[in-house]
ZADO-605016 format. One record per residue (C-alpha): residue number from 1; residue in three letters; chain; x negated, y negated, z negated. Coordinates in pm, whole numbers, plus 50000, padded with zeros to 5 digits. Layout:
N
NUM|ALA|A|X|Y|Z
...
This chain:
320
1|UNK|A|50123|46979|50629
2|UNK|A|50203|47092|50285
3|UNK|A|49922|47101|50097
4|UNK|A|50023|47371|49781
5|UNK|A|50096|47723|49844
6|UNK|A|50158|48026|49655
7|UNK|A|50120|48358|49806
8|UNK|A|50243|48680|49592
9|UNK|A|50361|49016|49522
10|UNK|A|50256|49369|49600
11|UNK|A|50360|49342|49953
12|UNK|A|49971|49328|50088
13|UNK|A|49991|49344|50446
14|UNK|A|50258|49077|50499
15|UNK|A|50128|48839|50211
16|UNK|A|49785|48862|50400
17|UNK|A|50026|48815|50718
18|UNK|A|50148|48442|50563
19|UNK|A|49800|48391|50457
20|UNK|A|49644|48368|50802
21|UNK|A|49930|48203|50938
22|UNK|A|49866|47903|50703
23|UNK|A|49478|47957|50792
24|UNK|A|49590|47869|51175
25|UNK|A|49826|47591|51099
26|UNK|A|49478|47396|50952
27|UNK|A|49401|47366|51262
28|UNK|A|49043|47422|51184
29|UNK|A|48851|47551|51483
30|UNK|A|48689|47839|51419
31|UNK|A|48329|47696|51445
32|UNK|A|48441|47463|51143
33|UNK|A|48668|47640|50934
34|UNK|A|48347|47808|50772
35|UNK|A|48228|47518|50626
36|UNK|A|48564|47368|50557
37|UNK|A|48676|47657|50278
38|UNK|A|48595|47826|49987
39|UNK|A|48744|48144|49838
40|UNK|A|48773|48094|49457
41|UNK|A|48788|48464|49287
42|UNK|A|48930|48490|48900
43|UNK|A|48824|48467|48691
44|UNK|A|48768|48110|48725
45|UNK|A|48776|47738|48558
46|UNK|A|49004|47471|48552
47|UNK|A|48719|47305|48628
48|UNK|A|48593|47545|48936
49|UNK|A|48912|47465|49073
50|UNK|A|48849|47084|49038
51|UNK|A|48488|47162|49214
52|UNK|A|48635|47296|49489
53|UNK|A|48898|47137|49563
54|UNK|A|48738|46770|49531
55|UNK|A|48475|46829|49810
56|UNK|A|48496|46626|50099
57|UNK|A|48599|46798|50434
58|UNK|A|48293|46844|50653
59|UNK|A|48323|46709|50993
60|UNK|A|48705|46793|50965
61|UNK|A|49053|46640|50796
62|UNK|A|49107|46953|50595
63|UNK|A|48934|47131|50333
64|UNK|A|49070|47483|50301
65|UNK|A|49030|47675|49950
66|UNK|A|49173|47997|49864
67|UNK|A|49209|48114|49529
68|UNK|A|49250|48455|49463
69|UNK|A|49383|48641|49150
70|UNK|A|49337|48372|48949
71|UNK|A|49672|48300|48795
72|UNK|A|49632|48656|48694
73|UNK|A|49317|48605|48515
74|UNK|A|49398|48250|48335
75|UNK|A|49625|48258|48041
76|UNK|A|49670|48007|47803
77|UNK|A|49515|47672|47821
78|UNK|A|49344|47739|48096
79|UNK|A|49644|47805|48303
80|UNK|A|49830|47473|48134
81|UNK|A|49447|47321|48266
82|UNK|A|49518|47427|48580
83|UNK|A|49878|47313|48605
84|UNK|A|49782|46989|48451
85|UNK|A|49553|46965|48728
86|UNK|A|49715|47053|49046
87|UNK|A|49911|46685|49074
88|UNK|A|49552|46547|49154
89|UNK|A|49463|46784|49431
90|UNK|A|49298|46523|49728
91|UNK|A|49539|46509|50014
92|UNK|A|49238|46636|50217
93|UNK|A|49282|46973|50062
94|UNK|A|49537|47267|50138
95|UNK|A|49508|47508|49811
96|UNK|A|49679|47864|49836
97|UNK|A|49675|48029|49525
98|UNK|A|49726|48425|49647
99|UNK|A|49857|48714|49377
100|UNK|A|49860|49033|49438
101|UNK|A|50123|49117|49189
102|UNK|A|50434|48865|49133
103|UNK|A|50362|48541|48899
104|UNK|A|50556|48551|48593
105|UNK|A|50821|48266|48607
106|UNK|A|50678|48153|48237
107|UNK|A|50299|48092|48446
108|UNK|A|50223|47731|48413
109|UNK|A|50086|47673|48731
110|UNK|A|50407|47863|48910
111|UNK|A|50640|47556|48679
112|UNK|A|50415|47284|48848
113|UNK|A|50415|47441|49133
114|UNK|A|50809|47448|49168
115|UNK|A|50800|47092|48983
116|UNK|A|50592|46983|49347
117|UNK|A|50827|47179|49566
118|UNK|A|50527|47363|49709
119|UNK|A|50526|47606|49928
120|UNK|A|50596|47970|49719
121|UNK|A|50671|48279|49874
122|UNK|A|50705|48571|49730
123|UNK|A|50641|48935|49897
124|UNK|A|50768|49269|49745
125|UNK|A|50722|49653|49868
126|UNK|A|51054|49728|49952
127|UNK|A|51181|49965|49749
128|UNK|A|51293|50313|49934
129|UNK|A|51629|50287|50024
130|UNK|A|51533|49921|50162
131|UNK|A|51159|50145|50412
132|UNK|A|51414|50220|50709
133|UNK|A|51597|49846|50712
134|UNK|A|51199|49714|50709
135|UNK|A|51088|49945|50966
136|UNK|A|51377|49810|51209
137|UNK|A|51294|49505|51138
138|UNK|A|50926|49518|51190
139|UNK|A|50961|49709|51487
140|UNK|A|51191|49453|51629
141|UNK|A|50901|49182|51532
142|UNK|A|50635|49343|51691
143|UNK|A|50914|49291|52065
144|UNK|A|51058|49678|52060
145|UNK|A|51344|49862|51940
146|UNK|A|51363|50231|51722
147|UNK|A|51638|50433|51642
148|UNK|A|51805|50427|51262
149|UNK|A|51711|50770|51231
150|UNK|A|51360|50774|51371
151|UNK|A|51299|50492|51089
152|UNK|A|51433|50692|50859
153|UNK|A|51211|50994|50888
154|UNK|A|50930|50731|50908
155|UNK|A|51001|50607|50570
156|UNK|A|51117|50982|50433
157|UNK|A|50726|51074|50521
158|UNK|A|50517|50750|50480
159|UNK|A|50688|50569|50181
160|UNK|A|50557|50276|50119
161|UNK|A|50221|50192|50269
162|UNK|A|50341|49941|50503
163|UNK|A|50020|49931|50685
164|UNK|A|50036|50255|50741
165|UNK|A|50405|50228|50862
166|UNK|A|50285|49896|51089
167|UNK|A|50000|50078|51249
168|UNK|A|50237|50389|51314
169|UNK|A|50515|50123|51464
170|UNK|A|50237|50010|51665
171|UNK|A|50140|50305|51802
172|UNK|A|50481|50451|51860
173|UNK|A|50562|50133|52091
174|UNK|A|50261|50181|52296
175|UNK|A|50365|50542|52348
176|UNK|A|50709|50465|52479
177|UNK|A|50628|50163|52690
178|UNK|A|50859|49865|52730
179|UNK|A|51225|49862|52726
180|UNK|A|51240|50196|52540
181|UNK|A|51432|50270|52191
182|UNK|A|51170|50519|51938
183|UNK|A|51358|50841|51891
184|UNK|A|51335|51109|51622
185|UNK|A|51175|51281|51923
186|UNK|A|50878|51029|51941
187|UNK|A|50813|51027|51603
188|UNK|A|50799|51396|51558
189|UNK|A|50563|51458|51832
190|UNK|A|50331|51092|51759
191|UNK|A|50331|51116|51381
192|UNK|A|50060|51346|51237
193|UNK|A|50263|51291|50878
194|UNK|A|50593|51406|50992
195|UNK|A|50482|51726|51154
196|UNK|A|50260|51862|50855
197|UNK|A|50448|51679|50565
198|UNK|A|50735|52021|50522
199|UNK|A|50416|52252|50594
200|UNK|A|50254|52099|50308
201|UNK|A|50520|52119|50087
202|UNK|A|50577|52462|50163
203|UNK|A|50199|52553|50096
204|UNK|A|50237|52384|49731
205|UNK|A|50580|52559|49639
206|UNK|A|50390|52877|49746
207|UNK|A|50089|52754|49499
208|UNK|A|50354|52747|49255
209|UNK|A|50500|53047|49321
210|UNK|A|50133|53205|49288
211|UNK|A|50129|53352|49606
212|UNK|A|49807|53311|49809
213|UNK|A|49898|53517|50064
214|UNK|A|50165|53252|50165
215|UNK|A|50003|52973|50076
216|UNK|A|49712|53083|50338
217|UNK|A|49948|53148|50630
218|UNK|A|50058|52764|50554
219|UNK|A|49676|52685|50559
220|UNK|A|49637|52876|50878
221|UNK|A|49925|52703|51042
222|UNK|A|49842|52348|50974
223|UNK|A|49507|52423|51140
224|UNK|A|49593|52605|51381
225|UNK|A|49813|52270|51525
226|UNK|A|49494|52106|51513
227|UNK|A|49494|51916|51175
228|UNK|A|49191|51856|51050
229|UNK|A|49035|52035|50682
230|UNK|A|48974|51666|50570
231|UNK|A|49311|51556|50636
232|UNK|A|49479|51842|50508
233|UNK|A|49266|51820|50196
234|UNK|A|49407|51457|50176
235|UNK|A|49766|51586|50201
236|UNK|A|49737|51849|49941
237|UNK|A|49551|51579|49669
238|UNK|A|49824|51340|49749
239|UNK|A|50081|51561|49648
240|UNK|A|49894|51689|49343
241|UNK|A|49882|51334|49243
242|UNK|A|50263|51290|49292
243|UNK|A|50349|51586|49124
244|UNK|A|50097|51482|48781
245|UNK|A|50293|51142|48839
246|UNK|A|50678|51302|48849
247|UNK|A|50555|51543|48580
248|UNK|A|50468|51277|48330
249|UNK|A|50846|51033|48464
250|UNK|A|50992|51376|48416
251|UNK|A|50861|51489|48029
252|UNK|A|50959|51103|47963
253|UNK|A|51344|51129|48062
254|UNK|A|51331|50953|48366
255|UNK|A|51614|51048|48633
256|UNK|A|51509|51081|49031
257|UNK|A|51665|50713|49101
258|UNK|A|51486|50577|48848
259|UNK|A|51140|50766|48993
260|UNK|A|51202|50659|49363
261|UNK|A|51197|50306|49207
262|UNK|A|50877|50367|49024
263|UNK|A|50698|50532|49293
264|UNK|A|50830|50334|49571
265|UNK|A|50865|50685|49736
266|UNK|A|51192|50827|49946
267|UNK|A|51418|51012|49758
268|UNK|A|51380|51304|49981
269|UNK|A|51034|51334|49899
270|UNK|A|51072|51303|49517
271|UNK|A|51355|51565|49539
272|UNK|A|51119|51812|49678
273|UNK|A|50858|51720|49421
274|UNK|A|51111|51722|49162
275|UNK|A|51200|52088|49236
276|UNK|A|50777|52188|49218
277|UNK|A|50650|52019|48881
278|UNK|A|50870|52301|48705
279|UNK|A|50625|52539|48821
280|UNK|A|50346|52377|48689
281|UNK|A|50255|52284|48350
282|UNK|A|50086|51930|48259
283|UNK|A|49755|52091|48195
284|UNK|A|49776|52312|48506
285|UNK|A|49864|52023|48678
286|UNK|A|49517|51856|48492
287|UNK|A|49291|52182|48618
288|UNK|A|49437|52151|48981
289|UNK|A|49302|51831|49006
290|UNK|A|48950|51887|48897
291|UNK|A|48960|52179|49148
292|UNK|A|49028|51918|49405
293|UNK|A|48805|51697|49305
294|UNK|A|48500|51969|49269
295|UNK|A|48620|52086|49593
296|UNK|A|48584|51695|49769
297|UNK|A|48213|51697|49593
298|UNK|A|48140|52023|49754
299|UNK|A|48255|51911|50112
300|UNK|A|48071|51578|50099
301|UNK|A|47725|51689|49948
302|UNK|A|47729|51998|50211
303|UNK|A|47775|52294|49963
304|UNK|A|48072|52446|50158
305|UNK|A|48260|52406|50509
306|UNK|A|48590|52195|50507
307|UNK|A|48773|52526|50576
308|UNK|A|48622|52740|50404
309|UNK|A|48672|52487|50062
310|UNK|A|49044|52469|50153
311|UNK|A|49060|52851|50164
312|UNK|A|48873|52911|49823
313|UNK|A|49042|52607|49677
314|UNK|A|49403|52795|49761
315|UNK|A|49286|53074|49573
316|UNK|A|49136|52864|49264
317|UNK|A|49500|52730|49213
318|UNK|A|49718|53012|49265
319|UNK|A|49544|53153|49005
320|UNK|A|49589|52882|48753
């Protein structure tokens, strides 16, 4: 059993994936594996490292620690203290260091690592034009089979929240039932996201346009299919927040390729939001968020109905 591991990158749901994987193969039964590990949290020592990793097992052959962010949080000598350290870890203990953004290849700890041929695996988002490749290839994990396309729109409307994407997989196989390929079809009529994401879209560009009117019958329509006020109020903040997010890649020179990288969105989706921030300015963009943000307070504490905020909140920013 190797005994060093390193765990990083952005990629949350599958590094978490590899981390309980390596929980399992301690073979630690579950009445046991409480007592047998400690979760070390940065920042933290050289020498809380030493602590916990030089306690005997109780009752068990393996002592299990987990250290979290801590190569993040120790620079300098106390990173070379760790390194320095890690060539005297007990062969009782199994250490997994786990980042949730990549180690720098200059980290100390990453050198000895690779100087000990541990275990070091690295986990990135994929980037956009990589979502539908992942999607067929997590579908096909989890035993089914989906349809280029169908991914496609999947990752056009999600982006890159891969638990989101995993939990819609999920759900899409259960729909179809064994032996059965997902279709554009499936995911159209399963996939909240995909059937509202144009509507919304259309209800900003007729925000922009300063046209309440429209923007209401977009409102209307949305709730009318049954979407609820909360989730359409989570639509229309998300896209406020991509939009103050292209605006700013935008006033700095930077190209749509070079924002789909960024943003980890589909390049559908930042083409459409591409074509809206010219109808807002950065400060209007500034005063539509504090709308929606007075607007979430006023749900929450009870001082208006869902709908009726979203209808008075369409009004606030056509008018900015």
């Amino acid at each position: 059993m190797t005994a060093l591991h390193l765990l990083h990158g952005d990629n949350e749901l599958q590094r978490e994936e590899a981390l309980a994987q390596l929980i399992r193969e301690t073979g630690l039964p579950p009445d046991l594996r409480a007592f047998n590990t400690e979760v070390l949290t940065g920042p933290a020592t050289a020498a809380d490292l030493r602590r916990a990793c030089s306690t005997i097992p109780f009752l068990g052959e393996v002592r299990l620690v987990i250290a979290r962010e801590l190569l993040s949080q120790a620079k300098g000598t106390a990173a070379k203290e760790m390194a320095a350290y890690l060539p005297d870890i007990p062969p009782t203990t199994m250490l997994i260091f786990c980042e949730s953004k990549a180690v720098p290849a200059q980290n100390p700890v990453l050198a000895q690592l690779k100087k000990m041929n541990a275990d070091i695996q690295a986990f990135a988002v994929p980037a956009a034009r990589e979502l539908p490749g992942w999607i067929v290839n997590r579908t096909k994990m989890h035993r089914g089979r989906i349809d280029p396309e169908a991914a496609r729109l999947l990752a056009q409307n999600i982006g890159g929240n891969l638990r989101l994407l995993d939990q819609e997989i999920r759900k899409l196989l259960l729909y179809c039932g064994e032996n059965k390929t997902i279709t554009v079809d499936d995911v159209q009529v399963m996939v909240p996201y995909i059937q509202s994401a144009d509507v919304i879209f259309d209800m900003v560009d007729a925000i922009g346009q300063r046209d309440p009117g429209k923007a209401a019958t977009y409102l209307h329509r949305l709730l009318e299919v049954g979407e609820h006020p909360l989730g359409i109020f989570g639509m229309v903040a998300r896209q406020f927040r991509l939009l103050i997010q292209v605006r700013w890649l935008v006033d700095h020179n930077v190209g749509e390729p070079a924002i789909v990288e960024r943003l980890k969105l589909h390049p559908y989706v930042v083409q459409k939001t591409c074509a809206q921030v010219s109808r807002f300015t950065p400060e209007q963009l500034r005063t539509a968020y504090r709308l929606l943000t007075e607007s979430d307070l006023a749900i929450k504490t009870g001082q208006l109905e869902a709908e009726a905020a979203l209808d008075l909140l369409i009004v606030q920013l056509t008018r900015l």
